[in-house]
C-alpha positions as a Python dict, from the first residue, in 0.01 Angstrom:
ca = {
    (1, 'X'): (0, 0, 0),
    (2, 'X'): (38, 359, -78),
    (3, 'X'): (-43, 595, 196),
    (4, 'X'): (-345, 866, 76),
    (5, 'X'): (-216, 1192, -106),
    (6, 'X'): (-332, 1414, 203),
    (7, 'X'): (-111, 1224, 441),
    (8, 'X'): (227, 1335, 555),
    (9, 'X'): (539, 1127, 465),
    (10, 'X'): (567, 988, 799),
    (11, 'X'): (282, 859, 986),
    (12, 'X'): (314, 792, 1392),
    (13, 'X'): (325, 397, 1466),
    (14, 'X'): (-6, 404, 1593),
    (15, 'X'): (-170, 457, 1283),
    (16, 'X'): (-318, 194, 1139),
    (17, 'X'): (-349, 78, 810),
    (18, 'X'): (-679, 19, 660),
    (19, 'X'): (-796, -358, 768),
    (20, 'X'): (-558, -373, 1030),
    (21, 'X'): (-527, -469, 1395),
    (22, 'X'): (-534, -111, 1574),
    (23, 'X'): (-243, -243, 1874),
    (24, 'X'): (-277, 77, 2101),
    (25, 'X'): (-642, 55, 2149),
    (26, 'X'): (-613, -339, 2230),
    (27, 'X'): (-300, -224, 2521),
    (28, 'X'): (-585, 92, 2604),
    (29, 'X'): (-873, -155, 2680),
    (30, 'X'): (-625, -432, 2882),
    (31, 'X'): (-503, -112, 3095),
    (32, 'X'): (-837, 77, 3164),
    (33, 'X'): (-979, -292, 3300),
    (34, 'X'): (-687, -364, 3481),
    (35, 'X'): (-687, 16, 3603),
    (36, 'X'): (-1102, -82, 3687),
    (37, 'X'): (-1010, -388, 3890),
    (38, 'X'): (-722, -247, 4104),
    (39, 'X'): (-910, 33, 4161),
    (40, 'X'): (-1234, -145, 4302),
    (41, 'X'): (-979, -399, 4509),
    (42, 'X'): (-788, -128, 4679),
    (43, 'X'): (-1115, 51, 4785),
    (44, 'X'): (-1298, -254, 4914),
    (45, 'X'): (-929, -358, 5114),
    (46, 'X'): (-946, 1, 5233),
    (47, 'X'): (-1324, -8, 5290),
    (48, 'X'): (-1239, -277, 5532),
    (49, 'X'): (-964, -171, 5718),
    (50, 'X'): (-1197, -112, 6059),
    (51, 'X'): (-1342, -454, 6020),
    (52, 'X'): (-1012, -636, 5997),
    (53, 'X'): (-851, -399, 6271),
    (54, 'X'): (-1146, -462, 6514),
    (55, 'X'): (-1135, -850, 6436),
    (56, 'X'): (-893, -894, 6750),
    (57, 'X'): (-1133, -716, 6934),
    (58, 'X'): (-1460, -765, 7162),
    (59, 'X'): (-1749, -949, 6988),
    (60, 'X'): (-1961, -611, 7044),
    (61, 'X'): (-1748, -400, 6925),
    (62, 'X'): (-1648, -597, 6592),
    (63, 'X'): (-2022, -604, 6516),
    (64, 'X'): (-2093, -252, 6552),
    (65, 'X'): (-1768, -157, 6345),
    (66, 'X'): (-1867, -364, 6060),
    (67, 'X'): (-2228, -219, 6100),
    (68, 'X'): (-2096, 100, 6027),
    (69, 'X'): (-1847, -30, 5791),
    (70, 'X'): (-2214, -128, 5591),
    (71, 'X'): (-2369, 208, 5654),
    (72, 'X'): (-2074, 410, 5524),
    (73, 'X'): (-2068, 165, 5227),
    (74, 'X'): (-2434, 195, 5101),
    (75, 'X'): (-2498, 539, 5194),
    (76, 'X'): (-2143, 712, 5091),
    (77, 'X'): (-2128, 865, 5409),
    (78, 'X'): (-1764, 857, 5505),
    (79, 'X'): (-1845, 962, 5868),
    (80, 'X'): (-1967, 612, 5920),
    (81, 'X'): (-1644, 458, 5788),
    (82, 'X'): (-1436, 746, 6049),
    (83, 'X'): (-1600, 653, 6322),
    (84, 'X'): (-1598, 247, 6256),
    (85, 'X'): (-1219, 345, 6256),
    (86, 'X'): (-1183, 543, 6558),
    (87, 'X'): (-1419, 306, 6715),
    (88, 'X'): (-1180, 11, 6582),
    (89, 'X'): (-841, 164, 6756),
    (90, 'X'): (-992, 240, 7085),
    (91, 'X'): (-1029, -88, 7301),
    (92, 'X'): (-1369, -88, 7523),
    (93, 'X'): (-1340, -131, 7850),
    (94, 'X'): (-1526, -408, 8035),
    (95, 'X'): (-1821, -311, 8227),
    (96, 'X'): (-2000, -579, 8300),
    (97, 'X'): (-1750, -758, 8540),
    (98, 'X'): (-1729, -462, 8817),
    (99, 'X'): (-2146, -452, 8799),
    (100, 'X'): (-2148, -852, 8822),
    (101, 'X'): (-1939, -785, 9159),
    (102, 'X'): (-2126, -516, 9230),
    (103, 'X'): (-2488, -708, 9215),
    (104, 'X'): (-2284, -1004, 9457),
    (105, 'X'): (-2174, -777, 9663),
    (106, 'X'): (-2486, -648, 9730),
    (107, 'X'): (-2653, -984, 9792),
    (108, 'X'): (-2426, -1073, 9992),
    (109, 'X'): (-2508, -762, 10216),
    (110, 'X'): (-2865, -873, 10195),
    (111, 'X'): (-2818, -1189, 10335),
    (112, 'X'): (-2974, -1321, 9946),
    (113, 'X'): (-2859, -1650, 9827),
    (114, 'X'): (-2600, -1657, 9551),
    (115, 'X'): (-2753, -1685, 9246),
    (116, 'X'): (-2811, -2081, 9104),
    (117, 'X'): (-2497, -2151, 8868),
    (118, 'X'): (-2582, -2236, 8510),
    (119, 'X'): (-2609, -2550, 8409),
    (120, 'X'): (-2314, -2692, 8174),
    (121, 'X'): (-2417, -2731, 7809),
    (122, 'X'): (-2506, -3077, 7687),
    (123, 'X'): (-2193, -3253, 7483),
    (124, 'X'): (-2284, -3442, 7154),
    (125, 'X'): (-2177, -3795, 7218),
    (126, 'X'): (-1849, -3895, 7061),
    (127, 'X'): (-1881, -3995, 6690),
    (128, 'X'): (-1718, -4292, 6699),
    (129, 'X'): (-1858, -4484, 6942),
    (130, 'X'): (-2167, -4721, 6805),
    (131, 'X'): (-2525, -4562, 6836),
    (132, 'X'): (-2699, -4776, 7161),
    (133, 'X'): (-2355, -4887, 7312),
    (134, 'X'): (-2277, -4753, 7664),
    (135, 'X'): (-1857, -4794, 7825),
    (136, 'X'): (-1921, -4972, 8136),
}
């Protein structure tokens, strides 16, 4: 095939001939997806970073990190995300315990009863044992 009279004597490898496969936009498309997906993975990983930090944490405090961690994602406000962070380095101390000896304490000084321990949960029976069958 003879290259068009307006065309310099050598042509670049990426252009293609008429009817054929154009190779650089094919590698173009396979990059900018792959360039998409890596993308959107590192931000998510790095949108959770609080969440998986506070995960060794209190109970309370892992829920209200990935509250924030929600917040910061739906509303693109990054001061959420900061202060799920901060809030998922700093370990909360435990309150309740000195009150709950406080509150004894102070019954105890009243001459109050203790207060009625709570009664242990209820265990399913044992799955392999027959349905209407006691151990004696």
């Amino acid at each position: 095939m003879t290259p068009h009279a307006a065309a310099s004597g050598h042509l670049p490898f990426f252009i293609t001939p008429p009817g054929g496969t154009d190779v650089l936009m094919g590698i173009a498309a396979v990059t900018l997806i792959a360039a998409v997906l890596l993308t959107g993975v590192l931000f998510l990983t790095l949108h959770s970073l609080p969440e998986r930090m506070a995960h060794k944490g209190q109970k309370l405090q892992f829920e209200i990190v990935a509250v924030l961690c929600l917040l910061a994602l739906f509303t693109h406000t990054h001061i959420f995300w900061v202060a799920a962070l901060l809030l998922a380095f700093v370990d909360l101390p435990d309150f309740l315990s000195p009150l709950n000896r406080i509150a004894r304490a102070s019954e105890t000084v009243a001459g109050l009863p203790p207060p009625a321990p709570e009664p242990a949960p209820i265990e399913p029976a044992p799955a392999s044992a027959p349905a209407g069958k006691t151990e004696a």
